[in-house]
C-alpha positions, 0 to 999 in steps of 0.5 A: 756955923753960918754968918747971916741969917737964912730965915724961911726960905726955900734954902731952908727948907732943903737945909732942914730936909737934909739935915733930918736925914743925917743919922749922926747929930747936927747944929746949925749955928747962925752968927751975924755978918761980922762979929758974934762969938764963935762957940768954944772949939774942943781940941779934937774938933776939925774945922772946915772951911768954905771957901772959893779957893778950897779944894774941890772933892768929889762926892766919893773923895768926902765921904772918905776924908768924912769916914778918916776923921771920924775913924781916927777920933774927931769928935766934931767936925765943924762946917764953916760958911762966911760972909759975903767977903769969905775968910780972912787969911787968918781964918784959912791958915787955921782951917783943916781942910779948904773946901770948894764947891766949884770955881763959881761964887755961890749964895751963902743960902744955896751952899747952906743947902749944897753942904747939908746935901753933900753931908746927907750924901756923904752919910749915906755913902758911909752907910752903903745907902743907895742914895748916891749913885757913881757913874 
């Protein structure tokens, strides 16, 4: 779930390049800058949130916290990207997980194309795919 718009872009691009390469199902929900409904949320669904004050994992470090949640359950996991303001505290405090790509503030386009990156990377990971190389 996204706020705003990402139309054709070049961020688009690679979102849906990414996006396709993923074995396990995806959506892509885009919601305006304020309000739009949320869709329904299914009790075993795990909510992570964007945010510049989240925690900062490496690559490695998401595949596993992907691999656990999907291990012990979760039938969903949704990846949540704000508006130009963020989340509210409201917003964080009902989050599973606070992440961060970094100290510096990014688009919402760009971290749209960082997420599908990190979600194809963390899929291949899980899979023993060459993709990502450690070192």
């Amino acid at each position: 779930m996204a706020r705003g718009r990402i139309g054709r872009s070049p961020e688009s691009e690679l979102v849906d390049r990414y996006l396709k390469r993923i074995v396990w199902p995806t959506r892509v929900t885009e919601l305006p800058d304020t309000g739009g409904k949320l869709p329904a949320l299914d009790p075993q669904t795990v909510r992570v949130l964007l945010d510049e004050k989240g925690e900062v994992l490496g690559s490695m470090d998401f595949a596993r916290r992907l691999e656990r949640w999907r291990d012990t359950g979760t039938r969903e996991m949704r990846f949540m990207i704000g508006a130009a303001d963020g989340f509210d505290d409201a917003d964080r405090a009902g989050a599973d997980l606070l992440l961060s790509f970094g100290r510096a503030t990014w688009p919402h386009m760009l971290a749209r194309a960082m997420l599908a990156e990190q979600l194809f990377r963390a899929t291949a990971i899980l899979a023993g795919h060459p993709y990502h190389r450690e070192g």
